[in-house]
DOBATI-835382 format. One line per 2 residues: number of its first residue (from 1); their letters; for each residue x, y, z of C-alpha. Coordinates in nm, 3 decimals. Layout:
N
NUM> a> X:Y:Z ~ ...
//
This chain:
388
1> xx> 23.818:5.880:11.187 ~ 23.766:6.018:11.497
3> xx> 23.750:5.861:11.859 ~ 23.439:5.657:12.007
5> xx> 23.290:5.366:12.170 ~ 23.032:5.170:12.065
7> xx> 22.794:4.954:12.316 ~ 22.484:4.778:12.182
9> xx> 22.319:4.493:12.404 ~ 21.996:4.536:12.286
11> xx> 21.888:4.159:12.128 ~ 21.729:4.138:11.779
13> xx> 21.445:3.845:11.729 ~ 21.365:3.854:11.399
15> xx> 21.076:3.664:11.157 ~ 20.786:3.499:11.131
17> xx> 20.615:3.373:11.481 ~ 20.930:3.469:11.694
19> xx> 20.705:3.658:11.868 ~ 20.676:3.362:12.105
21> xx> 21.013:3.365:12.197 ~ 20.976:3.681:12.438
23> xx> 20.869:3.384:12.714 ~ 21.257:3.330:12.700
25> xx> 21.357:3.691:12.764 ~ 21.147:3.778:13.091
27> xx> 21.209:3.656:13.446 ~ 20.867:3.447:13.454
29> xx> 20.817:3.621:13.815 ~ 20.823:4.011:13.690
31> xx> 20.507:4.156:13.695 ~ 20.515:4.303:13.332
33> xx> 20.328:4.646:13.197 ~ 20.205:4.596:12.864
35> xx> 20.250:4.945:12.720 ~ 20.053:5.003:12.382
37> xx> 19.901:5.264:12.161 ~ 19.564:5.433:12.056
39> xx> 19.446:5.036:11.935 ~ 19.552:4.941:11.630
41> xx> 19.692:4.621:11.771 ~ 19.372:4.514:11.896
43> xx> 19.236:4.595:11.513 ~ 19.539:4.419:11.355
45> xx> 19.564:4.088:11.607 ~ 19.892:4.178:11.711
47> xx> 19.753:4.231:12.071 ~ 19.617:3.911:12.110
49> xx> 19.900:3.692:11.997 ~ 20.113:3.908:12.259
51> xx> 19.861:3.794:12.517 ~ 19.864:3.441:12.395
53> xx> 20.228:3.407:12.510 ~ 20.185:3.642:12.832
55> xx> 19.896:3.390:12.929 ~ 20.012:3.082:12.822
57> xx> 20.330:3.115:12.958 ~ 20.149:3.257:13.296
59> xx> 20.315:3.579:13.339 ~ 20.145:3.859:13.550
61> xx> 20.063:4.139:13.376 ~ 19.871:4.467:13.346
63> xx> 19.763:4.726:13.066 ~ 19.830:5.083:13.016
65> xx> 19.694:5.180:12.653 ~ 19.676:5.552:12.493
67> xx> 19.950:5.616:12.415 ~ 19.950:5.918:12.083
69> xx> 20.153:5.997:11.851 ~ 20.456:6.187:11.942
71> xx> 20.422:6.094:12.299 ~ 20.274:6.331:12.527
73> xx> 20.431:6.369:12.856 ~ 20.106:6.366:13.066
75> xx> 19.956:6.074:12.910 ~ 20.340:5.909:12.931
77> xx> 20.297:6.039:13.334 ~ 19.988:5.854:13.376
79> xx> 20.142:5.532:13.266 ~ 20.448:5.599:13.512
81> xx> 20.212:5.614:13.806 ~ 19.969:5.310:13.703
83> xx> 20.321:5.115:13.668 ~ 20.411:5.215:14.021
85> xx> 20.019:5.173:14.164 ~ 20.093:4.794:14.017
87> xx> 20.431:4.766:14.125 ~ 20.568:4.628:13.822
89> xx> 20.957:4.551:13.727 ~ 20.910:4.557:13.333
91> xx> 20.796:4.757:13.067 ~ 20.681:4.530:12.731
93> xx> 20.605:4.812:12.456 ~ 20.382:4.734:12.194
95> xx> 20.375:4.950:11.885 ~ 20.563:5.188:11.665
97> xx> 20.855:5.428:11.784 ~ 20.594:5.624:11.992
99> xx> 20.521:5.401:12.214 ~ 20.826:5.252:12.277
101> xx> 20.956:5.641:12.322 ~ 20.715:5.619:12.601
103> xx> 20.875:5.291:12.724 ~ 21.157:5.415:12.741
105> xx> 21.048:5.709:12.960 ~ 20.864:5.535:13.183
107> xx> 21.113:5.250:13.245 ~ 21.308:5.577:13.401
109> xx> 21.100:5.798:13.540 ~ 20.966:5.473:13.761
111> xx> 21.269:5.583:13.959 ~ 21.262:5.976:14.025
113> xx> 21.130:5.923:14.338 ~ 21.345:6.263:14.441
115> xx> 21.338:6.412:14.091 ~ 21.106:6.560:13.823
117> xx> 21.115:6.342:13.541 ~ 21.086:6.645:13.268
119> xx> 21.383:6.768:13.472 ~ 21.590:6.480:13.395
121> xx> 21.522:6.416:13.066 ~ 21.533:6.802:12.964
123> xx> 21.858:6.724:13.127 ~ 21.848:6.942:13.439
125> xx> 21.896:6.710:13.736 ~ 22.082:6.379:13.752
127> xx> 21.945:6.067:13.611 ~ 21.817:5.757:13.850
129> xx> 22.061:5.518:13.903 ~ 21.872:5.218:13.716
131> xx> 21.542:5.203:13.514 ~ 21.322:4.912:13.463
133> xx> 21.421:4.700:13.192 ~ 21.219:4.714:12.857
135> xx> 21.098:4.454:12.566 ~ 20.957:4.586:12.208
137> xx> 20.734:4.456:11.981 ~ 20.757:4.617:11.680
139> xx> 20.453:4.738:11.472 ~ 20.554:5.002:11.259
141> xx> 20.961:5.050:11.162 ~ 21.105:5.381:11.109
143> xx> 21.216:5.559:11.454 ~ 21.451:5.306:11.548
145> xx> 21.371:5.336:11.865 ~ 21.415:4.950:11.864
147> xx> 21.771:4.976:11.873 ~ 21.919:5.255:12.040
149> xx> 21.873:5.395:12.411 ~ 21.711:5.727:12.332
151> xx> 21.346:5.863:12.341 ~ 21.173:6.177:12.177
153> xx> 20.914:6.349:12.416 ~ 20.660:6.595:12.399
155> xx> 20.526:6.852:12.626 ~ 20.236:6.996:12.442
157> xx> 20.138:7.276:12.712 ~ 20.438:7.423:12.721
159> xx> 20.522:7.326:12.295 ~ 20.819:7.167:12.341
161> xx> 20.994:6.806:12.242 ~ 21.329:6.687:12.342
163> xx> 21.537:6.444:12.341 ~ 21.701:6.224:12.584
165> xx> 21.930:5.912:12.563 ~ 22.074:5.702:12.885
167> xx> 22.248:5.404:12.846 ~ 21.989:5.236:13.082
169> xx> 21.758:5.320:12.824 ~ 21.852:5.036:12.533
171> xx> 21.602:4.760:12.510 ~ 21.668:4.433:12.680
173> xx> 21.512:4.288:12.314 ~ 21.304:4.348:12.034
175> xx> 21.120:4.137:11.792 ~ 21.045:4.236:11.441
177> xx> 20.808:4.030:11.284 ~ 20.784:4.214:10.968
179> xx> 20.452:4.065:10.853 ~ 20.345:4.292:11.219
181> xx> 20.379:4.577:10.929 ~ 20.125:4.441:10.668
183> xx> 19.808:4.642:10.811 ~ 20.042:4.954:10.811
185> xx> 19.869:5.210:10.536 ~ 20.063:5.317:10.252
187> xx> 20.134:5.652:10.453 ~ 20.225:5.537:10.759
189> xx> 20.486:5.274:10.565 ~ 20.587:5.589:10.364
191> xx> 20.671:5.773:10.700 ~ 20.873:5.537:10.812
193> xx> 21.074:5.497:10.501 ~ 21.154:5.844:10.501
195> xx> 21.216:5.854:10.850 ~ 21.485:5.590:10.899
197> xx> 21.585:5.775:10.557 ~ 21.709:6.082:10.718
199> xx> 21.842:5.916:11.032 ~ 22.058:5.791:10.804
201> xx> 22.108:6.117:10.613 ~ 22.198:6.325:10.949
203> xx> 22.493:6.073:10.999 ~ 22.618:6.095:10.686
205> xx> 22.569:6.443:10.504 ~ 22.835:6.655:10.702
207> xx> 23.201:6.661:10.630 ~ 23.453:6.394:10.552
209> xx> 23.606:6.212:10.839 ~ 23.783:5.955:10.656
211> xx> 23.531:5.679:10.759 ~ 23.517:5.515:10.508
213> xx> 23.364:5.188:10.613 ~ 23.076:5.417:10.761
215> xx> 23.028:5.567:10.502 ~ 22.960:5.305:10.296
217> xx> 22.692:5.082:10.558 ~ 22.542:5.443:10.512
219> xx> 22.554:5.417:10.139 ~ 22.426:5.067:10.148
221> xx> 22.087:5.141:10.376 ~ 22.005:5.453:10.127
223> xx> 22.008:5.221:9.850 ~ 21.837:4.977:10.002
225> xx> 21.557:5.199:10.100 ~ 21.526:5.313:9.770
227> xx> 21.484:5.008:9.601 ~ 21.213:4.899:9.827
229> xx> 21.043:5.219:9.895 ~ 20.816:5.268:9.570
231> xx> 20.784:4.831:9.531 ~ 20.636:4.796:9.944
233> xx> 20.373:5.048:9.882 ~ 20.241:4.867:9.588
235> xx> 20.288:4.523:9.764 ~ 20.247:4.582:10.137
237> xx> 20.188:4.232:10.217 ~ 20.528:4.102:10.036
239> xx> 20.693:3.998:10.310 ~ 21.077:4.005:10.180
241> xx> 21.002:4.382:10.116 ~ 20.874:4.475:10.485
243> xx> 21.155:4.273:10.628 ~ 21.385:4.491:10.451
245> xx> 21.252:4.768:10.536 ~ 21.223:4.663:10.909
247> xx> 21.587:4.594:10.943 ~ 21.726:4.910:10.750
249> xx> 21.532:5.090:11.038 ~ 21.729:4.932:11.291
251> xx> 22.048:4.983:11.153 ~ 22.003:5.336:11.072
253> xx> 22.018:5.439:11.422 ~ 22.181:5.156:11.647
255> xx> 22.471:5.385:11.689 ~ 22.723:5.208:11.443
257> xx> 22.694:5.504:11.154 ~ 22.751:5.782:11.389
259> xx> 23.121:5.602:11.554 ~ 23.360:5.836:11.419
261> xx> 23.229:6.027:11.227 ~ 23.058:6.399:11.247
263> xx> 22.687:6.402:11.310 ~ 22.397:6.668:11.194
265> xx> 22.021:6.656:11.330 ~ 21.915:7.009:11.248
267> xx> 21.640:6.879:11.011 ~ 21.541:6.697:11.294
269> xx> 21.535:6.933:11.557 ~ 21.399:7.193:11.303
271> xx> 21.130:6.932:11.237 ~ 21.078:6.877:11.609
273> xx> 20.903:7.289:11.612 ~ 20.724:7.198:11.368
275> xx> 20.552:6.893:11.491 ~ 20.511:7.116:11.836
277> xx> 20.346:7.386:11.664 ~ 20.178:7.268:11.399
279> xx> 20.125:6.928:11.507 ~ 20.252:6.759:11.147
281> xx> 20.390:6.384:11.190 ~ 20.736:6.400:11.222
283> xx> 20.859:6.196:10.932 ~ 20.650:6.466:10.752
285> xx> 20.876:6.772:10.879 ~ 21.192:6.607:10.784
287> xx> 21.021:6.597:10.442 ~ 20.959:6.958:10.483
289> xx> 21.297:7.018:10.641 ~ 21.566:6.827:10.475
291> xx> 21.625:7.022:10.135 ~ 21.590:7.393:10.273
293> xx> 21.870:7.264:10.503 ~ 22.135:7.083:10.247
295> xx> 22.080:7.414:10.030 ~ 22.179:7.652:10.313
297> xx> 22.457:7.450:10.405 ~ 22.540:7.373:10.024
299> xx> 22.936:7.486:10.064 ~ 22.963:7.295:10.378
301> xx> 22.826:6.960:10.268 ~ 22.950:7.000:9.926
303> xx> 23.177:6.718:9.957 ~ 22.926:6.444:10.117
305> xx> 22.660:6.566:9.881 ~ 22.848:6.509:9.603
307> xx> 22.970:6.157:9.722 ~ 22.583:6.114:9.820
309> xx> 22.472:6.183:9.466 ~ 22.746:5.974:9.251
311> xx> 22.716:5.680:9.503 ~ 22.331:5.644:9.555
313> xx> 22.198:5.776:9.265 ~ 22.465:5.727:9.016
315> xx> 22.499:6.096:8.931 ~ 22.745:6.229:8.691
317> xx> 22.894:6.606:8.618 ~ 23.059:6.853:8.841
319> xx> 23.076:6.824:9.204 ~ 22.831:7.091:9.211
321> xx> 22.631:6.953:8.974 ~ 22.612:6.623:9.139
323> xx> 22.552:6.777:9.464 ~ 22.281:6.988:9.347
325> xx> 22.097:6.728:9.176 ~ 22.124:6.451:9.459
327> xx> 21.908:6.728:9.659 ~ 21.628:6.717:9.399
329> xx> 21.689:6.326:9.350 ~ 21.652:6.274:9.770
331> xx> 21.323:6.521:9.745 ~ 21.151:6.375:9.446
333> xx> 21.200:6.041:9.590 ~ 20.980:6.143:9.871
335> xx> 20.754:6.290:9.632 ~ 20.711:5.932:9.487
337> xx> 20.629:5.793:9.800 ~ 20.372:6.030:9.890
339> xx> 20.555:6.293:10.135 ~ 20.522:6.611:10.063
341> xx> 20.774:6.859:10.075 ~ 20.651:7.203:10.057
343> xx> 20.452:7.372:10.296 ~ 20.217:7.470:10.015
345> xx> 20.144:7.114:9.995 ~ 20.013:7.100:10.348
347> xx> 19.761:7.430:10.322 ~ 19.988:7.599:10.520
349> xx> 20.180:7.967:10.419 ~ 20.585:7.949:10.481
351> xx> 20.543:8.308:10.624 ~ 20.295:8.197:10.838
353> xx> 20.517:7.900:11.028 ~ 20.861:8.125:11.042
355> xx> 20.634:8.402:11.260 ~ 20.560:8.118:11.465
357> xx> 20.886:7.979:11.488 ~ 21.064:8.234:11.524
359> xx> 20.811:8.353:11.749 ~ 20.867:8.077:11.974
361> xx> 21.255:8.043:11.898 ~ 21.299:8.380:12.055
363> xx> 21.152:8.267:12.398 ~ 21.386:7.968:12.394
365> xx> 21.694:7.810:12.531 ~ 21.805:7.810:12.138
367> xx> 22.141:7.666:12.092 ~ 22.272:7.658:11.738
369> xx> 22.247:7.345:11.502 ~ 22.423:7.170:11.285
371> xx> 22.778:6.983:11.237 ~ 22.933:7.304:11.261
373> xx> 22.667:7.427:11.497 ~ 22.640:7.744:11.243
375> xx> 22.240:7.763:11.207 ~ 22.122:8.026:11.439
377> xx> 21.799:8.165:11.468 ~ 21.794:8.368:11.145
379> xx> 21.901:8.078:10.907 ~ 21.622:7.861:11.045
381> xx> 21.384:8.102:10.993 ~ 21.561:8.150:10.596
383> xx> 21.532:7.780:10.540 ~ 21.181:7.770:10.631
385> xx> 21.087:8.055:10.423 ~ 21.290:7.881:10.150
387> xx> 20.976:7.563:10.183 ~ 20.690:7.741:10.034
//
């Protein structure tokens, strides 16, 4: 096992109506921003019961909706300035991973008073030396964003999307009420299956490390996620199932399956260009992503793949053979939930999105992916062209 540290402060409230506990967790003289989405919440009554316990507990407050899908950094720039036009001192996200990406961003950028905020997060000047603390309320599990102390931003006129994590960044708290998930539709619940899916994936597909007990809470959420991911989108409102899924989320990315052990993300920063230039959700482009990249990397993964495959899906045969098959097991389990993963599937032409990639690629700061940061250029153009 290799060296680490591990730091997680970020509080978990958890169930049915502990959504009025969040009086508890804010200084009752902040002056919050209540940071929210496109509207959904207002649809679903989520947005109301959160200003139920902002009102009846008299806290001050102001609103900053619009926040899309994969965060845009002008509209997440707009909500930095209205939070320092209102002077407030802490950022209450309501929503899915989006908006608490944008949370995250602006509870930081409230303090580059001498700094571009795209420069600090594209990690080109130094960091504010505090951010305003941040609360979640969790509508749609998934991202995981919940849990951890990074964000995922994107800067649509320039068609890029980064990523940035501070330790300033993890939330103060978070509740998950999982029955905040019932009015998700069957696709948006399938994204986020397959999402915190893959987190898990990129933590554990690489080579062996000899951690063993990670390996194995890795192992665990997998399972987990597959016996609940076919059963949740035929009963969305059973509770038991969306509380499962909301707290495999959390764990996939709090940090505690990447201590020690070697860590991948090249589906995800593969499926980052792809959300930037083609605009497909992102969950989607892992979809897309994940097999073209375990079969170009077959020989280096061989060993977790096979584990993978005799562990989660009870595979027999060959480690080949079991490594092979847990590839077409992981993709036709997406299948079943609805996620595609072909580009065919989508109307669009593999060709077609490795000229744009690469396209864009070769105007880029590209630094090479992976575990073994062996994916240049070429093979992530030859593992998209492998996705038709």
């Amino acid at each position: 096992m290799n060296n680490f540290y591990f730091y997680n402060p970020t509080k978990i409230i958890f169930g049915k109506g502990m959504i009025s506990r969040i009086n508890r967790e804010m200084n009752h003289d902040s002056k919050i921003l209540l940071l929210y989405g496109l509207g959904s919440i207002k649809k679903n009554g989520i947005y109301q019961k959160v200003l139920n316990v902002l009102m009846d507990n008299h806290f001050k407050y102001v609103e900053f909706g619009g926040i899309e899908p994969n965060p845009d950094y002008v509209t997440c720039m707009k909500a930095v300035e209205f939070a320092r036009q209102n002077d407030v001192d802490f950022v209450l996200a309501v929503g899915g991973g989006s908006v608490i990406d944008a949370a995250k961003f602006a509870a930081i950028s409230y303090f580059c008073e001498d700094s571009d905020p795209w420069q600090v997060i594209t990690q080109k000047a130094v960091p504010p030396p505090k951010a305003l603390p941040i609360g979640c309320v969790v509508t749609a599990p998934g991202t995981g964003s919940q849990m951890n102390n990074a964000l995922i931003l994107s800067r649509r006129e320039v068609k890029q999307k980064v990523a940035f994590s501070h330790i300033l960044l993890y939330p103060k708290f978070s509740v998950l009420e999982p029955d905040f998930t019932f009015s998700l539709t069957p696709y948006q619940t399938a994204l986020g299956i397959v999402d915190a899916y893959v987190h898990v994936l990129e933590q554990y597909i690489t080579y062996p490390t000899y951690s063993l007990l990670q390996d194995r809470q890795a192992e665990a959420i997998l399972s987990t996620l597959i016996d609940v991911g076919r059963p949740v989108l035929e009963r969305p409102d059973q509770y038991d199932l969306r509380s499962t899924i909301m707290w495999c989320s959390s764990q996939a990315l709090n940090g505690a399956l990447s201590r020690g052990t070697a860590v991948d993300w090249a589906t995800h920063e593969i499926g980052h260009l792809l959300t930037t230039l083609f605009d497909i959700p992102h969950a989607q482009t892992l979809a897309l992503v994940l097999g073209g990249v375990y079969r170009s990397q077959f020989a280096n993964k061989l060993e977790k793949l096979s584990q993978y495959g005799r562990r989660v899906w009870h595979l027999d045969g060959s480690d080949v053979e079991a490594a092979q098959r847990s590839i077409d097991s992981t993709e036709a389990y997406f299948e079943s939930l609805g996620i595609k993963t072909r580009f065919s599937s989508l109307g669009l032409h593999a060709a077609d999105v490795v000229r744009e990639v690469r396209g864009h690629l070769e105007k880029s700061d590209f630094k090479n992916l992976g575990e073994r940061k062996n994916i240049d250029v070429e093979t992530v153009c030859a593992i998209l062209a492998s996705r038709g």
